[in-house]
N, C-alpha and C positions, 0 to 999 in steps of 0.2 A: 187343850193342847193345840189344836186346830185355830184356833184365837191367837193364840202366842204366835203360831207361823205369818198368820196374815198380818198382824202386826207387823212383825219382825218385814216383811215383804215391802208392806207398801214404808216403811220407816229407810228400806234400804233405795227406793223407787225416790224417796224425797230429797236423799243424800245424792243419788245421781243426777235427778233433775236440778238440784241448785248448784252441782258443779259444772255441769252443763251451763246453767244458764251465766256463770263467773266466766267461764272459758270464751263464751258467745260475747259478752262484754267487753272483756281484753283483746279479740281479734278484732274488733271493732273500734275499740280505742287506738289500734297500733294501725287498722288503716286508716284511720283520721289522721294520725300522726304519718302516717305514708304520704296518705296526699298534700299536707301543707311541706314536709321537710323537699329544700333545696339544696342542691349537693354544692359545696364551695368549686368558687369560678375554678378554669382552668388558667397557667401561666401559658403563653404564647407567645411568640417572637412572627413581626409582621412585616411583609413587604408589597409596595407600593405598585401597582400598573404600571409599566414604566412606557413609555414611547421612544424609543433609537432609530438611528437611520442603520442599517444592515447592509454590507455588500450582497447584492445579486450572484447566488454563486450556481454552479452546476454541478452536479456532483455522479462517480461513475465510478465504474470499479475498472482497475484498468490492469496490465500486465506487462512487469521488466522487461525491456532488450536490450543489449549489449548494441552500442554503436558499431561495434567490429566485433566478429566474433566467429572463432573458424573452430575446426576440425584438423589441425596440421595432420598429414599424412603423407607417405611415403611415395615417390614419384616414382622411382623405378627400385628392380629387387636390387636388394644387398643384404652383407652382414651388419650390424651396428659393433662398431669398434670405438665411438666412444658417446658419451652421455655427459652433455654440461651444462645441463640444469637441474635445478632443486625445483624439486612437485611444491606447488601452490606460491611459488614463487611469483616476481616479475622481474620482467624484462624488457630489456631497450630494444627497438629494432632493431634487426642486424645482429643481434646477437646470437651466437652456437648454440646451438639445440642439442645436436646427434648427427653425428660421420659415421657414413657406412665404408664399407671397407669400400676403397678406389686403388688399390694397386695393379689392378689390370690397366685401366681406363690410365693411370700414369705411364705405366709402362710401354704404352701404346702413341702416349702423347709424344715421347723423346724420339720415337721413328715419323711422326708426323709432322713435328719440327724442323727434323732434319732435310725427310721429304719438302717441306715446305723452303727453305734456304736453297736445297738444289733449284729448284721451278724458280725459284726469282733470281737465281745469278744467270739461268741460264734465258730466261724470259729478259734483263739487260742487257744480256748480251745478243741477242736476237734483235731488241731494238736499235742496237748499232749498227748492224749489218741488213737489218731491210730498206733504210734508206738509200744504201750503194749497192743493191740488187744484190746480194752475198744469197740471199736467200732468200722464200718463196714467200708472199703475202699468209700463205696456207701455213706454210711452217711456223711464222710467228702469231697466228691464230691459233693455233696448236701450242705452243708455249704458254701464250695468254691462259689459256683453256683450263690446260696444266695446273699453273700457278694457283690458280682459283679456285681449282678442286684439291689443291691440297689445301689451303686457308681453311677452308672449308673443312673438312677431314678434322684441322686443330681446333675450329670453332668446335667443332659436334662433339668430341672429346673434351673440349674444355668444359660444356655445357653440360654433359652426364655428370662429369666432377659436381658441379656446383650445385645438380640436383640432388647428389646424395651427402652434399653437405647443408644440412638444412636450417635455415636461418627463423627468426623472429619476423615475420613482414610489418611487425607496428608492436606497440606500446604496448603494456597486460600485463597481466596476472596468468601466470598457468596452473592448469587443473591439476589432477592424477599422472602422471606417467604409464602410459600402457604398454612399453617397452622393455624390457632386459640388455646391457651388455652380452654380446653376442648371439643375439637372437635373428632368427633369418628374417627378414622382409619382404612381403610381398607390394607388389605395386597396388597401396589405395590403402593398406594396413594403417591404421590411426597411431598416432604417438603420444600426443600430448592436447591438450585443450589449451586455448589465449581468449582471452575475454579483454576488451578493455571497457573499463567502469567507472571511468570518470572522465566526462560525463556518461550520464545513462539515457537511454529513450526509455518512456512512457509509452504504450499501445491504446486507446482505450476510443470508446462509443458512445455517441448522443445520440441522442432523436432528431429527426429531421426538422421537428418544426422551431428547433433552438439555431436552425443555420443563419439565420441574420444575422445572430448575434455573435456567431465566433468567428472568429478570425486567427492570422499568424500574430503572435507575439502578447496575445494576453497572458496573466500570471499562473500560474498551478500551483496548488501544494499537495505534496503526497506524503502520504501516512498508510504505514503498516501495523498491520497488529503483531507482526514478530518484531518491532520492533518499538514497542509502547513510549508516547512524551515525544517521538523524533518526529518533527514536520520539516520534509525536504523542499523547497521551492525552486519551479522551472518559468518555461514559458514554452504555449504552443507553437510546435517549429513547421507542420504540414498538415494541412487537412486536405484528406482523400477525397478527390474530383470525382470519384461514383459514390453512390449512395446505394445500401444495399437494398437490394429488389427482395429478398426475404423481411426483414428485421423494419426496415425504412432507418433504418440507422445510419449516422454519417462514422467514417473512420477518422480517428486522430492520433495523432504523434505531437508529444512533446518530451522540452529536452532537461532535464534535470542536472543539478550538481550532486556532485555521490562522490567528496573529495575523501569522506572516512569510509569510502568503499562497503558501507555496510548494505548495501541494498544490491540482491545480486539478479542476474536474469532467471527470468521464468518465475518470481516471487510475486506474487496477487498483491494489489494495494488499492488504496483509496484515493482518488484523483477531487479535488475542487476546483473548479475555471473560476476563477475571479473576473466577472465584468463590470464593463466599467462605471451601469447604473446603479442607485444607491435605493431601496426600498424601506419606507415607515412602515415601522411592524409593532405592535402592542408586545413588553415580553415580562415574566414570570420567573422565580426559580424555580427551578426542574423539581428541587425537593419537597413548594407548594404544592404538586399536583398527586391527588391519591388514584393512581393507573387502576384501573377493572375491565372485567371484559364485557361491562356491558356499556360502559364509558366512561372518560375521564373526568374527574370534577376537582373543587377547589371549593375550599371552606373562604369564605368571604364576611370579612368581619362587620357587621348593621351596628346601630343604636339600640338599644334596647327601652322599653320603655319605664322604665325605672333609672335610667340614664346610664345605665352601664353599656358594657357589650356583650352582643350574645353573636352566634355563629348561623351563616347560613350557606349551604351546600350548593355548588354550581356547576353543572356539567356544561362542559367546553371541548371546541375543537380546538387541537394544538398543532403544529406544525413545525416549521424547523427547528433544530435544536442546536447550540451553538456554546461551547463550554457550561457556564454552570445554569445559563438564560436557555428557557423555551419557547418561542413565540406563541400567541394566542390568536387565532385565526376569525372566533368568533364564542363570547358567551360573558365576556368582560369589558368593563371602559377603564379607560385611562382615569388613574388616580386612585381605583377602587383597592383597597386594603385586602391583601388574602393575605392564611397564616402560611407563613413562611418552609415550618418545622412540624416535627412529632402527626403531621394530618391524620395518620393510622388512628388516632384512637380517641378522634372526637366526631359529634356528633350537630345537625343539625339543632336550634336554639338551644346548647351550651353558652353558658355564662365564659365570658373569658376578662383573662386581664392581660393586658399587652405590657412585656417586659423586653426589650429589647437591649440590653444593657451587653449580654454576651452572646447575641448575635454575630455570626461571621459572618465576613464580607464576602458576596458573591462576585466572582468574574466573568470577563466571556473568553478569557485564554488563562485559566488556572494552570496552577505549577502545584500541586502537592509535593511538600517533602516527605522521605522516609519515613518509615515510622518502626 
């Protein structure tokens, strides 16, 4: 019995060991087969190093202001008795805002008219009689006197009138209405907001060491991000004779067009100074470059030795960017091949094959349509 087991034992010992040793064979065959198998190339789309000439630009973040731009408010008290504009309207200079009530200030005017006609019939006739001694150099100094202090009287009465009828002083757009029909007035109480915005100023700050190069009347473009695709273009109208003792920064003003009014004060934007040198810069599509945060690189397309092509990884400094083109500061030459598309998911010597058949055209002032 004992015989039977160890039989049975090592008979079980010889069927492990020789699937074992089968098993050991087939992992071995399948990494031989590991190491000779080559994965088929990849398809890729390629573009060239290119050399342009690039405008010199400066670029800054800068801040709307209204060329004119008030507070209208109430000069002296009254009621408002009437209201003749529409909130977020515009208006022509000189046009009616809001009449506070003036029936006093009238009522007042038709005794000071009057008073004023008596002082000048009687100040004529004073001057006809001082030449033939009728009467006293004093007396018709007194007349004079008179007359004048009633003019006077109408002017200052006409003048309260005209402040509580309150006009447009220039061109604009008005805000909110902070007013009611027959609401009392204090003197300084706000009414309405006027902006005019077309044109608009620019606010915006360089560095001191760019002052040679700016001056009045280079080009601007601004661009906001509330309002994406719109590029407005001006030109520098004033640059600040101090320069600030904190920052070292110079102040500038330019003046832009903003005829669809869309760009309003106090809104942040994006300023570029266009000067007027032109700088050779190596540039790239933006979509060749695979961003990391340990640095930037670019799959760069070699010969391979087999005569195809295989891929080699290139970290690069980059620098401006300019629609669909990024410049390359340093890590590339002029002419060299990188892939254009897909970078994410290839790999230093990967096999490739360049198909460029449905390649899109890169620009450096793209228009995407809808989609």
């Amino acid at each position: 019995m004992k015989k039977k087991i160890v039989f049975t034992l090592f008979g079980l010992l010889a069927v492990v060991a020789a699937l074992a040793a089968v098993k050991v064979f087939q992992f071995r065959a399948m990494g031989e087969q590991g190491k000779k198998f080559v994965p088929p190339p990849e398809t890729v789309t390629t573009a060239a190093v290119g050399s342009v000439l690039w405008e010199t630009t400066l670029t800054a973040v800068g801040s709307l202001v209204a060329v004119q731009g008030v507070t209208l408010a109430a000069e002296l008290p009254g009621k408002v008795v009437e209201i003749a504009f529409p909130p977020g309207g515009t208006v022509r200079k000189g046009d009616l805002l809001i009449r506070q009530d003036t029936g006093s200030e009238e009522a007042q005017l038709s005794g000071a008219v009057a008073q004023t006609t008596l002082t000048r019939t009687v100040l004529d006739r004073n001057a006809k009689m001082l030449p033939e001694r009728i009467i006293s150099q004093a007396d018709y100094d007194a007349s004079l006197a008179g007359h004048e202090q009633a003019t006077s009287q109408v002017d200052n009465i006409r003048t309260a009138i005209g402040k509580k009828t309150i006009r447009a002083p220039f061109d604009g757009r008005l805000g909110i209405r902070q007013v009611n029909l027959g609401q009392s007035l204090r003197e300084g109480d706000p009414i309405v907001t006027l902006q005019s915005l077309d044109p608009i100023f620019v606010n915006f700050a360089l560095p001191q060491q760019h002052l040679a190069q700016l001056r009045s009347g280079l080009p601007v473009r601004v661009t906001c991000d509330a309002l994406p695709g719109v590029t407005v273009e001006g030109r520098i109208s004033t640059l600040n004779p101090l320069v600030d003792a904190e920052t070292r920064n110079i102040q500038l003003q330019a003046t832009v067009h903003n005829r669809a009014e869309k760009l309003l004060p106090g809104m942040f934007v994006n300023v570029a100074v266009h000067l007027s040198a032109q700088k050779k810069v190596l540039v790239i599509p933006a979509t060749a470059v695979l961003f990391a945060p340990y640095g930037d690189s670019v799959f760069v397309v070699d010969a391979a030795k087999e005569g195809g092509k295989a891929l080699r990884q290139q970290f690069l400094r980059l620098g401006e960017k300019r629609g669909d083109f990024v410049a390359v500061i340093d890590g590339l030459k002029e002419g060299e091949m990188v892939v254009s598309t897909g970078v994410f998911k290839l790999r230093t010597g990967q096999a490739v094959v360049i198909d460029n058949a449905k390649a899109l055209p890169f620009k450096k002032s793209p228009t995407p349509g809808n989609s």
